[in-house]
C-alpha positions as CSV (number, residue, x, y, z in Angstrom):
1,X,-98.5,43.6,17.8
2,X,-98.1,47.3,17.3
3,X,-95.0,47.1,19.8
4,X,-93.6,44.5,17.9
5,X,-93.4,46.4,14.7
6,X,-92.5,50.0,16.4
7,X,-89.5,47.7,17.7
8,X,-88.5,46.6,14.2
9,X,-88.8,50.1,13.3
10,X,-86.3,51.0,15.5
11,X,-84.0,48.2,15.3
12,X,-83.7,48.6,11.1
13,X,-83.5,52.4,11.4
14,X,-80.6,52.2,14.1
15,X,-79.1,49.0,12.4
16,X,-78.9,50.8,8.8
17,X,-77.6,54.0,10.6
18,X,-74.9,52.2,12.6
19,X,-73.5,50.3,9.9
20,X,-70.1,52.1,8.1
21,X,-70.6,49.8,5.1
22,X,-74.1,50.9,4.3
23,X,-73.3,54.6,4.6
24,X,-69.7,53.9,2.5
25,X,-71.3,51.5,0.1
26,X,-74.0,54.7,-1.0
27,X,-71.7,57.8,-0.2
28,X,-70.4,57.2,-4.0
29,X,-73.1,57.6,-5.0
30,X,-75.2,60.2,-3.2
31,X,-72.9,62.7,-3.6
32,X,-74.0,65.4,-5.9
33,X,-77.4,63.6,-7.0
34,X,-80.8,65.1,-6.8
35,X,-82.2,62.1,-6.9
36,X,-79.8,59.9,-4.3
37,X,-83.1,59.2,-2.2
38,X,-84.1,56.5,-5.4
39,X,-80.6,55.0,-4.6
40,X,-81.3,54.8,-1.1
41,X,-84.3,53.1,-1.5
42,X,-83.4,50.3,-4.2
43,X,-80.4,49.9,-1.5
44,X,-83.0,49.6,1.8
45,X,-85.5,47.1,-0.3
46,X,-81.9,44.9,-1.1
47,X,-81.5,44.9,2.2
48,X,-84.6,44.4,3.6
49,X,-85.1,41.5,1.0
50,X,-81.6,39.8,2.3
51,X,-82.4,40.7,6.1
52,X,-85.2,38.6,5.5
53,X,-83.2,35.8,4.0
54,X,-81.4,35.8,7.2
55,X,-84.3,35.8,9.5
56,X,-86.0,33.0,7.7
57,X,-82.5,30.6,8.1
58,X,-82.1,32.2,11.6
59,X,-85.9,30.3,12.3
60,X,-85.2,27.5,10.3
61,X,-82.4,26.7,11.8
62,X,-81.2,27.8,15.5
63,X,-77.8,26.2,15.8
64,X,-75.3,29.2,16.6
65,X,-72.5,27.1,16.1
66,X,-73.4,26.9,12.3
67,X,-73.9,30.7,11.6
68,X,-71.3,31.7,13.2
69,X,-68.9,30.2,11.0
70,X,-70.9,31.9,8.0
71,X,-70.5,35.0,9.2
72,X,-66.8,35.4,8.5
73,X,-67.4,34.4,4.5
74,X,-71.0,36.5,4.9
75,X,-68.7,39.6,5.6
76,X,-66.3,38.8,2.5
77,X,-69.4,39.0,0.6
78,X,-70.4,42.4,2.2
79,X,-66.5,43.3,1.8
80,X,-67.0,42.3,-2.5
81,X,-70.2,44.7,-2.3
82,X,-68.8,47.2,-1.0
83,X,-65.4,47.1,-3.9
84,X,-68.0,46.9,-6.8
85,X,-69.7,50.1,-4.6
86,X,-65.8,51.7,-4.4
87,X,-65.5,51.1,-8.3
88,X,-68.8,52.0,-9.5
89,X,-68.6,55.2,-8.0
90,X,-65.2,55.8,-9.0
91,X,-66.3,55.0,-12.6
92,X,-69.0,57.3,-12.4
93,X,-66.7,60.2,-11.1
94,X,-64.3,59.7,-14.1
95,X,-67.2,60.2,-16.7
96,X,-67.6,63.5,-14.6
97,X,-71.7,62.5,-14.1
98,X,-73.6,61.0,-11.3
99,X,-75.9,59.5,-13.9
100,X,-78.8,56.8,-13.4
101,X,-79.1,54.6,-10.2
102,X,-77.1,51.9,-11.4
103,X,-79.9,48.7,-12.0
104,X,-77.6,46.7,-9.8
105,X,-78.4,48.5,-6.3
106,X,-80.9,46.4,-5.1
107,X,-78.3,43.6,-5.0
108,X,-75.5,45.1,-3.4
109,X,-78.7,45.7,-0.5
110,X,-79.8,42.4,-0.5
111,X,-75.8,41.4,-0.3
112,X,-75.4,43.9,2.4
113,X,-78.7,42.2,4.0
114,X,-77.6,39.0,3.3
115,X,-74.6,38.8,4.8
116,X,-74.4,41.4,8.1
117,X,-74.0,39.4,11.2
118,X,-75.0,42.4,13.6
119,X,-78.7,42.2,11.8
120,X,-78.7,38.6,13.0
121,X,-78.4,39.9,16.6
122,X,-81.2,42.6,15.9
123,X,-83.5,39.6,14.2
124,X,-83.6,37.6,17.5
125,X,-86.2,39.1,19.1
126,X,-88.3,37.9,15.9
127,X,-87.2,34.4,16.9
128,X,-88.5,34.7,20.2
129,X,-91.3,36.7,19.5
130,X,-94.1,33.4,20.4
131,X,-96.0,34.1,17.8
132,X,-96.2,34.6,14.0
133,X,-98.1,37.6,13.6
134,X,-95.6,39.1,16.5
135,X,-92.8,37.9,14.3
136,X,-93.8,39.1,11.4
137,X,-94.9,42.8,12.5
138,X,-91.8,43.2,13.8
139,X,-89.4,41.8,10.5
140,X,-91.8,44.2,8.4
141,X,-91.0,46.6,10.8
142,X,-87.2,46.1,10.6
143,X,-87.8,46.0,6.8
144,X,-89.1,49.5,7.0
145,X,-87.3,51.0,9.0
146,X,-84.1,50.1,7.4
147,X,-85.7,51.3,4.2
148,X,-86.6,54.3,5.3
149,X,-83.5,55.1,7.3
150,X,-81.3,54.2,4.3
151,X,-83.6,56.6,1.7
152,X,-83.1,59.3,4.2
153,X,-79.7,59.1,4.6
154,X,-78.8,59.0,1.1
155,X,-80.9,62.3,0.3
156,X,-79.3,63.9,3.5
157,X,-75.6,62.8,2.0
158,X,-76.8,64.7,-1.8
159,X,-78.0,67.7,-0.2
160,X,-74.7,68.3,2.0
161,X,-73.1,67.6,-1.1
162,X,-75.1,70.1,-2.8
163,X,-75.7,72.6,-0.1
164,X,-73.8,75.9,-0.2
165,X,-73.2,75.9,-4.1
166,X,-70.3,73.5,-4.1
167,X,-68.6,73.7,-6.9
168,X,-68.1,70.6,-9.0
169,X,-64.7,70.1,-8.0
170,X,-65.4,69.7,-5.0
171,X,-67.9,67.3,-5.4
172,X,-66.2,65.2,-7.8
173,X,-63.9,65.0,-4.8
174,X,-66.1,64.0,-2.2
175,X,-67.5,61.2,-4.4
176,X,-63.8,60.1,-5.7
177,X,-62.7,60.2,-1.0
178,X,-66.1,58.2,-0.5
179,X,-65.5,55.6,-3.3
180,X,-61.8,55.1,-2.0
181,X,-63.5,54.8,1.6
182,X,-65.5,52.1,0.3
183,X,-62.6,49.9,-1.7
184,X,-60.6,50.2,1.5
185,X,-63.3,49.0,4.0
186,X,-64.2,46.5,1.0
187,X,-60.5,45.0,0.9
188,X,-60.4,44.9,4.7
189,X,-63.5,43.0,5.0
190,X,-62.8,40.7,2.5
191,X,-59.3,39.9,4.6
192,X,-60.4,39.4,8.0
193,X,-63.7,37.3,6.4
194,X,-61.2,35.0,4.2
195,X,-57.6,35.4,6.8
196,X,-60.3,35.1,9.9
């Protein structure tokens, strides 16, 4: 049981470190926030909350053949998260203040959860787990990790923002090159999921 979940662990820590879209859809805004790790966290439990969506369809339902073709519209969706990241951020630049977490964070995780077809891969070994309690130590374990992973990375991103004295310029910068980063990975997603 315990090996089950420290596998989980692992798996959602190295999936929500891997990705480019989770680290581009909370750039925007980490940067320049003392309080980014809140963000990260509202983003993780999204996640973890749609990861879990995707785990309970992947053991209701084993046919490859049918989520395979979701996953080209699942990464649209994660490609529309991450614009509404891209413009939220940018937003938030213009009125020259990080500001409040917007309320909306949890959604864009649970979109980001939702739709990523490389955490379908890392939710097998629930599937074939043999057991329930196994399964379910290692999705909580997934959960967490991914949580945890995400929380740390978005205070890591504020404090390099922050480190040294920055000046706000500079800062304003970094959040205005990470929001772009996000719209342009956004728009490509959305392509290749709709184009194929």
């Amino acid at each position: 049981m315990l090996i089950a979940a420290l596998a989980g662990i692992g798996a959602g820590a190295a999936h929500a470190l891997a990705g480019p879209d989770h680290v581009l859809s909370l750039a925007p805004l980490a940067v320049g926030r003392r309080d980014a790790w809140r963000v990260g966290l509202r983003w993780g439990l999204g996640h973890g909350a749609g990861t879990l969506c995707w785990a309970v369809a992947l053991l209701a339902s084993i046919s490859a053949t049918r989520l395979q073709g979701m996953d080209r519209w699942a990464e649209a969706a994660a490609g529309l998260a991450l614009v509404a990241m891209g413009i939220v951020g940018l937003r938030r630049r213009r009125a020259h203040e990080p500001g409040p977490a917007p309320r909306g964070i949890f959604v864009v995780g649970l979109v980001h959860g939702a739709s990523g077809g490389s955490a379908l891969l890392l939710l097998l070994p629930a599937v074939v787990a043999g057991s329930g309690i196994h399964t379910a130590n290692y999705l909580a374990g997934f959960v967490a990790g991914s949580t945890v992973a995400m929380t740390a990375l978005t205070a890591s991103l504020a404090r390099l923002s922050m480190a040294g004295g920055r000046s706000a310029r500079v800062m304003a910068r970094a959040g205005r090159m990470a929001s772009l980063a996000s719209l342009a990975l956004g728009a490509f997603w959305i392509g290749r999921g709709v184009v194929g």
